[in-house]
Every structure is written in C-alpha cells, then in structure tokens.
N, C-alpha and C positions, 0 to 999 in steps of 0.2 A: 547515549547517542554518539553517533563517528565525529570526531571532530574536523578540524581541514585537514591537520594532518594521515588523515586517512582517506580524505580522497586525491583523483588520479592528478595527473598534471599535465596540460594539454597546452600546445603551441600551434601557432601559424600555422606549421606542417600537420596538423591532423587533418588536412582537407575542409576546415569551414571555409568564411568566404575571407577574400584577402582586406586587405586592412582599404579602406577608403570606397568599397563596392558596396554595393545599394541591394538590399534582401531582394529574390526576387518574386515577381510578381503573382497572383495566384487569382486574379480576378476574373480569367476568365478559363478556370480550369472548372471539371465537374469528375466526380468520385461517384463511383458505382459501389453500396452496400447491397448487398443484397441483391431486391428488385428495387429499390429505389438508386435517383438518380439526385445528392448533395452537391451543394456546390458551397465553397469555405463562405463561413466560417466553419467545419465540424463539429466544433465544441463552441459554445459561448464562453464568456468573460467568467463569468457567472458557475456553469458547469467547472470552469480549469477550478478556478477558487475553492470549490467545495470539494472536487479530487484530493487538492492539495492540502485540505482540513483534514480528509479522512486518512491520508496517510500519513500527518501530522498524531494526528491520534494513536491510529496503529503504533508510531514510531514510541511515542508517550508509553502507552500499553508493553512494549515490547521490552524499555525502559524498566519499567515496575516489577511487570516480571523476572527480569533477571535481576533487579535488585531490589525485593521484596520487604524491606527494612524502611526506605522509601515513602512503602505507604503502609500505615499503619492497619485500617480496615482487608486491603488485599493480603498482608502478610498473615491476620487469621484467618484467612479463608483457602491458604496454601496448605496440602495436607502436608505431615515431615516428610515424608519419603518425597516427595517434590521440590522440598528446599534443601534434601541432602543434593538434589541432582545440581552440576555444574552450572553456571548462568545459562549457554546459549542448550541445553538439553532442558531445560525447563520452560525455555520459550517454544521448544518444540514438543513436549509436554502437553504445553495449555493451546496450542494450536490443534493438536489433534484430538484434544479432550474439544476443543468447538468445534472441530469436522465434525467428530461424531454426536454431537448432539443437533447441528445441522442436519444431519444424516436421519437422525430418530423424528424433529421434527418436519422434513418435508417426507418422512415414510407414513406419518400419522394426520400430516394433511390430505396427502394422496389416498390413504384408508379413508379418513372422513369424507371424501369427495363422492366415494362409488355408493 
C-alpha cells in the first residue's frame, strides 16, 4: 500500500478554500441525473463508508496480489507463470483474468435470459 511519502503535497495555493472561510453552502442547490431531479446530500453517510470499505478491500487484494507470500491460501492458488511476473504485471494479470470472467458470466446470464 503507498505510504505518505508517496502521496502529492498540497498548499494554500492549490485553490481550496482559504484558511478561516466557512465551506460553502449547498442547501438550496439541486443536480440533474438523468431524469431525476437530487438535491444534496448525493450520497449518504452510510453509501461514502461502504465506497470507502470496498476500495479498502481492492487496495488489500491489490496488496496480496503483488505479494503473494503474504497470503498463504492466495499464493497456491497463483499459477508459476504469474508469480514469475513482476508485482504490478500480476495485478494486472488477475484483473483481467476477473474481466474476463465477468465477461463469461454476464454472457451466460444474458443466454439464460432469452
């Protein structure tokens, strides 16, 4: 996982708001999706949290993946030629090894549909 030192480094000048200014208001704005007409909140409490699990996870997963030693169960389930590949070609490996079976299984829903 990046630690801090890999992420950016941001000041005053990136244009947020200035030091002592009040966020502003949103109470009486409304967002067009679609045909509907939302007015904030967009997301709930509740939906950010669970966002924020799932790419907690991913990040975990992504984790494993490129260090397969890690997890004991994952590392036999890794074929060799996947663990000769370098860390971040392995995450992109098992990435498109689950497109494509995403792929296979909404091809066999959509068969079983008709």
């Amino acid at each position: 996982m990046a630690g801090t030192e890999d992420l950016p480094a941001y000041s005053a000048t990136d244009g947020g708001p200035s030091p002592g200014s009040s966020p502003p208001s949103y109470d009486d704005m409304t967002f067009t999706i679609g045909s509907r007409t939302v007015t904030p909140p967009l997301v709930s409490i509740g939906q950010l949290k669970s966002h924020l699990r799932l790419l907690g996870m991913f990040a975990l997963m992504k984790h494993k993946v490129e260090n397969p030693d890690s997890d004991p169960q994952l590392a036999e389930s890794i074929p060799l030629p996947a663990k000769a590949l370098p860390p971040e070609e392995r995450w992109v490996w098992f990435l498109e090894l689950a497109v494509e079976r995403y792929v296979m299984v909404r091809a066999e829903a959509s068969r079983m549909a008709t």
